[in-house]
C-alpha positions, -999 to 999 in steps of 0.1 A, spaced: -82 -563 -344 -50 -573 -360 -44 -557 -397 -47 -593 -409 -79 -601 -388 -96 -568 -403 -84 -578 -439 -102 -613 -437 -133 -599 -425 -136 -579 -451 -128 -603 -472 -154 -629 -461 -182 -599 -456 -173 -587 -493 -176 -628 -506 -205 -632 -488 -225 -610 -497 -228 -625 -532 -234 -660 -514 -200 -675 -519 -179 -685 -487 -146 -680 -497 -124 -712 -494 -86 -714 -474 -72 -713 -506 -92 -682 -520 -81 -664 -490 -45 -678 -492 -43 -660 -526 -60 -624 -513 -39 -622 -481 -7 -638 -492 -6 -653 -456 2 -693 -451 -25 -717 -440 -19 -713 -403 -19 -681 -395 -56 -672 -417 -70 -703 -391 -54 -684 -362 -63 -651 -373 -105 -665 -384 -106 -680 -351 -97 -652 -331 -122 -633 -345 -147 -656 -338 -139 -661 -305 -144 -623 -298 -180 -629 -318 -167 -603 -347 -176 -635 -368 -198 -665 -369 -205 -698 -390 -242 -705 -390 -246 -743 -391 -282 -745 -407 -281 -717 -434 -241 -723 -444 -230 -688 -442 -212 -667 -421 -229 -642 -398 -210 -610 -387 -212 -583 -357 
């Protein structure tokens, strides 16, 4: 896991956890990083199932 990857995770674990999905442009502002590379970085973690988006209760499920 990349220094960014872990950084979103925690991120997105820490917002979740009081029920609010961050937005692109909440993490934008907590990582400093463009657009682009947080959608890289958030998919790559998914792929490897560190992180997933449940559909039906619209929240984000970790590992």
């Amino acid at each position: 896991m990349t220094d960014l990857e872990r950084k979103l995770y925690r991120i997105i674990y820490n917002m979740s956890r009081f029920r609010k999905n961050p937005t692109i442009q909440d993490l934008k502002i907590k990582t400093g990083k463009d657009e682009q590379s947080i959608r890289k970085a958030v998919t790559n973690l998914m792929t490897r199932n560190e992180l997933a988006w449940d559909k039906e209760k619209n929240e984000w499920k970790f590992k």
